[in-house]
C-alpha positions as CSV (number, residue, x, y, z in Angstrom):
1,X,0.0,0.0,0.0
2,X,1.8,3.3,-1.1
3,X,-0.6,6.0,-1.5
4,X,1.6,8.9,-2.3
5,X,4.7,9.1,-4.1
6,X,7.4,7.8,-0.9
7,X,11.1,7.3,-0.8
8,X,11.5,4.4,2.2
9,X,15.1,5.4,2.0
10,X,14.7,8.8,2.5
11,X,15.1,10.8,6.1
12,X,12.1,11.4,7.9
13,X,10.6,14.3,8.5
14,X,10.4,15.4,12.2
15,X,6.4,15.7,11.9
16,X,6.1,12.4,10.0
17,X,3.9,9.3,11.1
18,X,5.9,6.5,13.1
19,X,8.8,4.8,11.5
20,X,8.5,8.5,8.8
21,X,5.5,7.0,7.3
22,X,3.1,9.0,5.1
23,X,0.1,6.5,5.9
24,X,-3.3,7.4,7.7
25,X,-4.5,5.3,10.3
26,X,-7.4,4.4,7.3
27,X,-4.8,3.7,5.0
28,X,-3.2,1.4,6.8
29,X,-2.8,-2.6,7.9
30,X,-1.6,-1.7,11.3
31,X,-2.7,0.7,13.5
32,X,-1.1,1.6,16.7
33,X,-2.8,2.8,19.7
34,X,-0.7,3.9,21.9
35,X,-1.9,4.1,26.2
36,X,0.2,6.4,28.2
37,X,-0.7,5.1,31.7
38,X,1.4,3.9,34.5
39,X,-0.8,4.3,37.4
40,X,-0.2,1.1,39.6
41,X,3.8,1.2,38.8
42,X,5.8,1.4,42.5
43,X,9.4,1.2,41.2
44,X,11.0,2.9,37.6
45,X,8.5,5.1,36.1
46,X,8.4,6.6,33.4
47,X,6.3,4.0,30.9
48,X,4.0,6.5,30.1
49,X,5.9,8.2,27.9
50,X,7.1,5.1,26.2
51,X,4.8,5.7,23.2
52,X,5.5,9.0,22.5
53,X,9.9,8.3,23.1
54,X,8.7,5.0,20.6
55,X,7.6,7.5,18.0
56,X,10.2,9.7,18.2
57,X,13.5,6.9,18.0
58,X,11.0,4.6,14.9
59,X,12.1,7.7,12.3
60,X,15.1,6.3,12.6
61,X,14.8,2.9,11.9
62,X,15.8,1.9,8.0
63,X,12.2,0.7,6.8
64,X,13.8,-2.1,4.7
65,X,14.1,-5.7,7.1
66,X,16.5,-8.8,6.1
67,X,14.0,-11.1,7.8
68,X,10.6,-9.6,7.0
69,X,10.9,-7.7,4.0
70,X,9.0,-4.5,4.1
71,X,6.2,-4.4,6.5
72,X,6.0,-0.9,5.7
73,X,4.1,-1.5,2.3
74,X,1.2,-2.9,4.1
75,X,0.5,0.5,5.8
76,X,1.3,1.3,9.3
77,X,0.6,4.5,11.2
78,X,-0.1,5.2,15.1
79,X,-2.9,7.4,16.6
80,X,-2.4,10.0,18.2
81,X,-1.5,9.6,21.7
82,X,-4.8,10.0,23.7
83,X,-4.9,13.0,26.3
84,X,-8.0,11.4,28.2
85,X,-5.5,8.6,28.7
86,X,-3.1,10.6,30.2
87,X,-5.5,13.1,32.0
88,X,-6.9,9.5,33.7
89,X,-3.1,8.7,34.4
90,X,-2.1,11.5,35.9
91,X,-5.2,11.4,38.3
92,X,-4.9,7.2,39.4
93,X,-1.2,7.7,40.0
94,X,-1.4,11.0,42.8
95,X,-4.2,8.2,43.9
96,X,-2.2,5.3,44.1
97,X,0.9,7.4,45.7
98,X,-1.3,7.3,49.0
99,X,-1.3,3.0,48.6
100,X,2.0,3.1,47.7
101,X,3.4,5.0,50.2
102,X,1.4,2.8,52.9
103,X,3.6,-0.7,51.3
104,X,0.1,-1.5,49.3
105,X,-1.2,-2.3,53.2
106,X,-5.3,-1.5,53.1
107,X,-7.0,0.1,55.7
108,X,-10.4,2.5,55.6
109,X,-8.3,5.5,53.9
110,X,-5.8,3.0,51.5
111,X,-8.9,0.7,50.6
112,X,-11.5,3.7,49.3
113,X,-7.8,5.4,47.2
114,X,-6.9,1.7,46.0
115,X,-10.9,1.5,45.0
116,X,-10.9,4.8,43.1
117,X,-7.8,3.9,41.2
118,X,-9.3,0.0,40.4
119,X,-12.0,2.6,38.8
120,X,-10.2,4.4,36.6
121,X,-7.9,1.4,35.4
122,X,-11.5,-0.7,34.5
123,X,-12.0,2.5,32.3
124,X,-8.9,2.2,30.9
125,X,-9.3,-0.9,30.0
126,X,-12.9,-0.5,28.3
127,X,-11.3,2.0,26.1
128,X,-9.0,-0.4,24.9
129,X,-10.8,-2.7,24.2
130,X,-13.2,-0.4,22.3
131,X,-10.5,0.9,20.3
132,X,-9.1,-2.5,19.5
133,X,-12.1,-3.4,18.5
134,X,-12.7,-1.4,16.4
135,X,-9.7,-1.6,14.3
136,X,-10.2,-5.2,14.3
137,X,-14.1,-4.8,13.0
138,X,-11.9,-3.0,10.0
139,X,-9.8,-5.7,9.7
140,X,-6.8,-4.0,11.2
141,X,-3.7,-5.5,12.8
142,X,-4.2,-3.4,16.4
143,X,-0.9,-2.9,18.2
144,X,-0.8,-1.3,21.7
145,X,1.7,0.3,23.1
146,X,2.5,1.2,26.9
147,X,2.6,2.6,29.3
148,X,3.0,-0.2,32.0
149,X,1.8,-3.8,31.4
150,X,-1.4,-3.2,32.6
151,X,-2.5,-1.8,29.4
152,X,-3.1,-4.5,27.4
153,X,-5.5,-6.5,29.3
154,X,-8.7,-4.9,27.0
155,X,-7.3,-6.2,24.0
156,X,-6.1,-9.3,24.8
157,X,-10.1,-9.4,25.2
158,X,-11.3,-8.1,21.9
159,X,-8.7,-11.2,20.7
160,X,-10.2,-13.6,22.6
161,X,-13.8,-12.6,21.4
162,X,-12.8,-13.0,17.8
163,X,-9.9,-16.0,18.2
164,X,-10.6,-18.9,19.8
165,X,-8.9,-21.1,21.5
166,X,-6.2,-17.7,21.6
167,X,-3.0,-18.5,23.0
168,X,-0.4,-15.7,24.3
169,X,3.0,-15.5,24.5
170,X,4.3,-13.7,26.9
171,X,8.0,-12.1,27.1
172,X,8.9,-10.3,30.8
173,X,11.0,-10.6,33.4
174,X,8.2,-11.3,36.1
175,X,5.5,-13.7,35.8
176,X,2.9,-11.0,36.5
177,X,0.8,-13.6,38.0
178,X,-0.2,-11.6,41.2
179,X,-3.7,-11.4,42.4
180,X,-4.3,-7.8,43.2
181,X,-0.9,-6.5,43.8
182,X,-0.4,-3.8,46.3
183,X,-4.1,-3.4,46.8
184,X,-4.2,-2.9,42.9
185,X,-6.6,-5.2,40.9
186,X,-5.5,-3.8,37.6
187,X,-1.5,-3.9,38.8
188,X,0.7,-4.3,36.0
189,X,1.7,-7.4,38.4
190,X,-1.4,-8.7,37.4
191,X,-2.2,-8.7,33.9
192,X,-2.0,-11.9,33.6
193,X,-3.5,-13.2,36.8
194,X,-6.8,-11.3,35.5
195,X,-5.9,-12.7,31.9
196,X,-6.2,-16.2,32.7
197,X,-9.3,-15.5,35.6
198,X,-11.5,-13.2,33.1
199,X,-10.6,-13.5,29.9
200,X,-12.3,-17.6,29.4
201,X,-11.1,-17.7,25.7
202,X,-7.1,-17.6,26.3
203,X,-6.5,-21.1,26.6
204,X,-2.9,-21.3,26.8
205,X,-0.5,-18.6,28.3
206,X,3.4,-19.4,27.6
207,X,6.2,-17.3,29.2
208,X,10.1,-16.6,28.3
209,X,12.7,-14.9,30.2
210,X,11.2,-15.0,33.4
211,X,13.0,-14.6,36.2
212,X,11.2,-12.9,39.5
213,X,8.2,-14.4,40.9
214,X,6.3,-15.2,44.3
215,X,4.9,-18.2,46.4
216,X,1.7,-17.8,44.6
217,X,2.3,-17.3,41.8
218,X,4.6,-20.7,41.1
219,X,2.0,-22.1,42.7
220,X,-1.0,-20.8,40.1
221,X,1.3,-21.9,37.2
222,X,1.3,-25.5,38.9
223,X,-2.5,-25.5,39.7
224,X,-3.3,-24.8,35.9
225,X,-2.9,-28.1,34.7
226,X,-0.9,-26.7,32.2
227,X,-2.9,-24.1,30.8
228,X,0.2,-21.9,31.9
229,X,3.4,-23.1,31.0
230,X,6.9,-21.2,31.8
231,X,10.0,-21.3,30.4
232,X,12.2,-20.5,33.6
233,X,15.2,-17.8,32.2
234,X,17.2,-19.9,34.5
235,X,16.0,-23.4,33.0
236,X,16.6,-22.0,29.4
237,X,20.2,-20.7,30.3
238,X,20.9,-24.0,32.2
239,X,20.1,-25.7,28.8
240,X,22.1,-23.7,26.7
241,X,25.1,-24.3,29.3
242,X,24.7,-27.7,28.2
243,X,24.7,-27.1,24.4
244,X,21.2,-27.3,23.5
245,X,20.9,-24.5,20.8
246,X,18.5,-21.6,21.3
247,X,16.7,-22.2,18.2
248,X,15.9,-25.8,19.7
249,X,14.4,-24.1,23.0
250,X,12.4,-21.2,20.7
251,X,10.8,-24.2,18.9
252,X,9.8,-25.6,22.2
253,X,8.4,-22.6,23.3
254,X,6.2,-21.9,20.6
255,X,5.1,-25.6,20.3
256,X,3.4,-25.4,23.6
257,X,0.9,-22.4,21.9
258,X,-1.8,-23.1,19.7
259,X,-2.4,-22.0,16.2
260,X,-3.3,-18.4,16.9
261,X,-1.3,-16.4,19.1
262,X,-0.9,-13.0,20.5
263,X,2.1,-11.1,21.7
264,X,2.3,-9.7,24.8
265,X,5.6,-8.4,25.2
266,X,7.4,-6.6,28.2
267,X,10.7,-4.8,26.9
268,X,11.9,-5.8,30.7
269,X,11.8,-9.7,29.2
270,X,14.9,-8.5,27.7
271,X,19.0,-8.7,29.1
272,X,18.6,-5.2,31.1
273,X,21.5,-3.3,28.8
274,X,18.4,-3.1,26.2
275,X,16.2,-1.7,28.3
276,X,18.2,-0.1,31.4
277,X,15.7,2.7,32.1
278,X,12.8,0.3,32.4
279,X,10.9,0.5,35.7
280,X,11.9,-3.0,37.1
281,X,14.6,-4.1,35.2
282,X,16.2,-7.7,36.5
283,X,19.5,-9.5,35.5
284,X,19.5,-12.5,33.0
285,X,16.7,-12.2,30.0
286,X,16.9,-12.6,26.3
287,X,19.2,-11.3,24.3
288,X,18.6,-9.3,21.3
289,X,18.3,-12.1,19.0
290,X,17.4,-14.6,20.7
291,X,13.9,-12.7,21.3
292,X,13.8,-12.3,17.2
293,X,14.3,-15.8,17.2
294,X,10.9,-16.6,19.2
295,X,9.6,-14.5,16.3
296,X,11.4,-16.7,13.8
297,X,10.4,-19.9,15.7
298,X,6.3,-18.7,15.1
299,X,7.2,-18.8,11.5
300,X,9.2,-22.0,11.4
301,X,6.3,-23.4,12.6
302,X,3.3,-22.3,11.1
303,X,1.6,-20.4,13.6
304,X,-0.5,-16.9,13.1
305,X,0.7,-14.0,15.5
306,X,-2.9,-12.0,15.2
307,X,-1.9,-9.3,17.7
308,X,0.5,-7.7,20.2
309,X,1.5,-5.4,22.9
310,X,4.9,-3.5,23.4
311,X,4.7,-2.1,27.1
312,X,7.2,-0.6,29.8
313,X,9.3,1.0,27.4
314,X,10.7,3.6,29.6
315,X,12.7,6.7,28.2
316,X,15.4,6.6,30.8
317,X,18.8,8.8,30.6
318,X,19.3,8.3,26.8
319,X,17.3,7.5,23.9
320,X,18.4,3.8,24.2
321,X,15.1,1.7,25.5
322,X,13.1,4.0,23.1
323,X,15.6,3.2,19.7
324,X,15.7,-1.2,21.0
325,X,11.7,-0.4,21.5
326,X,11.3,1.0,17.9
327,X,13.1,-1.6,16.7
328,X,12.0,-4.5,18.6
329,X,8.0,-3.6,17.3
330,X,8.8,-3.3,13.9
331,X,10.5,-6.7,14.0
332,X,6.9,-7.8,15.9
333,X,4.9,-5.9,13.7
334,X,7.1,-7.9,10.6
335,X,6.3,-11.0,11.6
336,X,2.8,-10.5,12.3
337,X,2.7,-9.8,9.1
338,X,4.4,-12.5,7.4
339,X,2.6,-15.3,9.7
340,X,-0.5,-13.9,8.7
341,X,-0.1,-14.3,4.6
């Protein structure tokens, strides 16, 4: 799709569309939406401003891919970041500051803050999901980008509604398997908790890289009969230690996911010197590559990436997470693309 004359090899302009694109949200295959909201994060902050940092480091990145061709040409453009969204954040995180400060702990003045902030996340979430729906009423590829990784819970819903039998693959440090962290419901330690309780039509959730977790939530991965599965960052480097090839343990992973499969990716899922001003960033994690080759294992073996998330892309000191965030959601956005021809 090129609907005006366009050089791909050209400099962007500074006003241009994400990755210097010329294509309207109409025009386009993919449509990003990004969510600049952060209210339940405790540690690093600064996610909110992932999408427009994401924006600003993507006219940068050379449109032309050795692995996925150009994903450009099927249209891609991101809408403009929502100030309701960050009006709503800006609110639920002066809230949540009170919980916060109190170590999450709930008592008659923490409970009624932690409830007006549960209040404002479930709206967040309804708009998400009305906005990814809609895109995918259009037939869109809808891509959201965080804020923290509480943001994608709404569209991993609109998914399920449409997909079934939807798995997810799911890249992050933490196994963000907590049941109403910090007094939060919708914690960003929880997406998936609420995921795989509310959302009936995920049936599989498989992890990579991750390495922090609690009692509980080892223990909800072991009481789901497998409906979770995790690859341990410590069981996959143990493997490699003993010559076992990555590309063996990508096909693995994917091989537990049925045929249609989202992305939920958190940039922390990473090694930490990609992503050092992210809000909880942990040692170990995959490298650069080897998280591409998860995307090239979905290919290798026939499966349909229908949708993703990029979330916790923090700005930090330098322009770094935002430029390996640019360049990790193209390479998403690529093979979405190819998986789905």
């Amino acid at each position: 799709m090129t609907p005006r004359p366009f050089d791909p090899d050209a400099a962007a302009g500074a006003g241009s569309g994400i990755y210097g694109l010329p294509f309207t949200p109409d025009e386009s295959r993919v449509v990003i939406v990004p969510v600049p909201f952060e209210a339940t994060t405790s540690y690093g902050g600064g996610t909110s401003r992932g999408p427009a940092a994401i924006l600003d480091a993507s006219r940068q990145v050379d449109l032309f891919d050795h692995e996925t061709g150009r994903p450009y040409e099927a249209g891609i453009a991101m809408l403009p970041i929502p100030k309701k969204i960050a009006r709503w954040n800006d609110e639920a995180k002066k809230i949540a500051a009170k919980v916060i400060e109190h170590g999450g702990a709930l008592d008659r003045k923490t409970r009624a803050a932690a409830a007006k902030v549960n209040a404002i996340s479930e709206r967040m979430n309804d708009w998400v999901c009305e906005q990814t729906s809609s895109l995918l009423d259009n037939g869109k590829l809808a891509v959201i980008v965080g804020g923290d990784h509480s943001v994608p819970f709404g569209a991993i819903r609109a998914y399920a509604e449409r997909y079934e039998s939807l798995g997810v693959l799911h890249l992050d440090a933490h196994a963000d398997l907590r049941d109403a962290y910090e007094g939060f419901i919708w914690s960003h330690a929880s997406i998936f908790h609420n995921v795989m309780t509310k959302i009936a039509g995920v049936s599989k959730l498989v992890q990579a890289g991750v390495r922090d977790l609690g009692v509980a939530e080892s223990e909800m991965i072991t009481r789901s009969n497998g409906r979770i599965v995790t690859f341990f960052d410590a069981d996959v480097a143990s493997r490699k230690e003993r010559g076992v090839p990555f590309a063996a343990i990508a096909d693995d992973i994917v091989a537990a996911l049925p045929h249609h499969i989202y992305l939920s990716w958190d940039i922390d899922g990473l090694d930490p010197t990609l992503c050092p001003g992210t809000g909880t960033p942990v040692p170990g994690g995959l490298s650069w590559n080897e998280a591409i080759g998860l995307l090239r294992a979905t290919r290798r073996a026939g499966k349909r990436i229908v949708g993703l998330d990029l979330c916790e892309v923090s700005p930090g000191q330098t322009e770094w997470d935002a430029n390996v965030g640019a360049r990790l959601l193209y390479k998403m956005i690529g093979f979405a693309l190819l998986t789905s021809m």
